[in-house]
N, C-alpha and C positions, 0 to 999 in steps of 0.2 A: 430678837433684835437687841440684844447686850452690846450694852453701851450709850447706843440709840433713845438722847432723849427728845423730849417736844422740842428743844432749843437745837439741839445739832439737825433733827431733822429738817426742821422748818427752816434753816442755815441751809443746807442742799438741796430742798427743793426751789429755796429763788436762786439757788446759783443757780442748777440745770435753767430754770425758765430765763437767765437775766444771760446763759450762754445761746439756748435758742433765740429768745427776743435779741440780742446784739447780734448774729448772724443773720437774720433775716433784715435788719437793720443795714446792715454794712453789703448785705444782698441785693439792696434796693437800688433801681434805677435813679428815683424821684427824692432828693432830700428837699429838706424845708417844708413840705406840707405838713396838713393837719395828720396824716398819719405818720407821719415822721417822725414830728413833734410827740405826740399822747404815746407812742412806743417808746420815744427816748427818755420821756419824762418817769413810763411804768419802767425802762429800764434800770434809770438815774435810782429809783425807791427800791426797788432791787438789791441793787448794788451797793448802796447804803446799808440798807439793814443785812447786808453779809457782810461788809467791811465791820457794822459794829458789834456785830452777834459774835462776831470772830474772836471778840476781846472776855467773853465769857466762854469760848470752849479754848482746854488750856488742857489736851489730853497730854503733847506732845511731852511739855513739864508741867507737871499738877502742880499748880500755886504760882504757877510763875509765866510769862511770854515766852513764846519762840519767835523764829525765824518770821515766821507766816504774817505774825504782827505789825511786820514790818509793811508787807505791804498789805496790811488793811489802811493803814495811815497814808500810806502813799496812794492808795483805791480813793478813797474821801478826801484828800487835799487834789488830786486830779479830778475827780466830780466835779465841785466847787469852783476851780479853775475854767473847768467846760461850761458850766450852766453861765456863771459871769460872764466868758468870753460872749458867749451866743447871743447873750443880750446887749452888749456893746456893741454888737454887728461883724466881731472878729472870726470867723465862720475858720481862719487858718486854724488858730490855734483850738476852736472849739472841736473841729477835726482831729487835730493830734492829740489831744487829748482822749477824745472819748476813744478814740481807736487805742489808743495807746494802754488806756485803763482794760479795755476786752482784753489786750493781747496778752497784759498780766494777768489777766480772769484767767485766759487759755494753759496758762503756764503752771499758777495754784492749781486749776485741773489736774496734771496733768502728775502735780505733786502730790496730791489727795488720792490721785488711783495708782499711780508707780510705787509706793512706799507702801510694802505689804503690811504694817502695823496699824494704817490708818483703816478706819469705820467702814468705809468700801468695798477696797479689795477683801477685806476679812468678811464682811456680808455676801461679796461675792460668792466667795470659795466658800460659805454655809451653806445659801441658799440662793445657789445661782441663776436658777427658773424664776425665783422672787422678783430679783432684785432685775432681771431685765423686765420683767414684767410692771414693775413699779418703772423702773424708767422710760419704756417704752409709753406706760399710760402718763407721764407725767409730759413727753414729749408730744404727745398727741393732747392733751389739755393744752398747752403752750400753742402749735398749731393751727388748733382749733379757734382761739380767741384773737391771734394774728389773722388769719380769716375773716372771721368776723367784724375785726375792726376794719377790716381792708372793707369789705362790702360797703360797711358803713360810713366809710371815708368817701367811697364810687358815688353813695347816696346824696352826701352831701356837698360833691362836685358838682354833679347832674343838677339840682336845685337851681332854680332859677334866683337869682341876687336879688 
């Protein structure tokens, strides 16, 4: 895994979880409840610590920002925008935002694996049975704890007030 430190890794793995967790989010019937909320809130820390980790991996130019930087600033000022709207009771805007901040998640995706110099695609084409294998169990961790919290959200529906 050259290249591959604890900071970039631990960088990709809340991204994959913080792309799971926001689809299964934006999949859901039911917003505003308590599981709504505890996935959007694990999502919000997520997405945080990739928008700031993002400002310590600097492969594209060593020593200096790129492109990507830009929208880590724009990932954290759209956060901040959502979590405030939500609690003023503006549900429009905290909507367009948080969707809006996935869709640029979807998009750095999609920059991180298209560009064959970046950490991915080059792990890819190493160790191709790895690295689906590391995604695959990373997506089934994510899953699993979506799961989980569902059941537990069921639980504490059913409870009598």
């Amino acid at each position: 895994m050259i290249g591959w430190t604890l900071l970039v890794a631990s960088h990709a793995t809340a991204a994959t979880l913080a792309v799971v967790l926001g689809a299964v989010q934006l999949a859901r019937r039911r917003f505003g409840d308590r599981l709504h909320r505890w996935n959007g809130r694990v999502w919000v820390v997520l997405m945080l610590f990739v928008a700031v980790s993002s400002f310590w991996i600097r492969e594209i130019r060593p020593g200096g920002f790129s492109w990507i930087h830009i929208l880590s600033v724009v990932t954290a000022v759209s956060l901040v925008v959502a979590v405030v709207a939500i609690r003023r009771g503006d549900r429009t805007t905290h909507a367009i935002s948080m969707i809006s901040t996935y869709a640029g998640m979807i998009g750095a995706l999609i920059g991180v694996v298209a560009v064959p110099v970046r950490l991915v695609p080059r792990w890819f084409q190493a160790d191709w049975l790895g690295m689906t294998l590391l995604t695959a169990a990373i997506a089934a961790t994510a899953l699993t704890c979506i799961a989980l919290l569902s059941v537990a959200a069921r639980r504490v529906r059913r409870r009598p007030a």
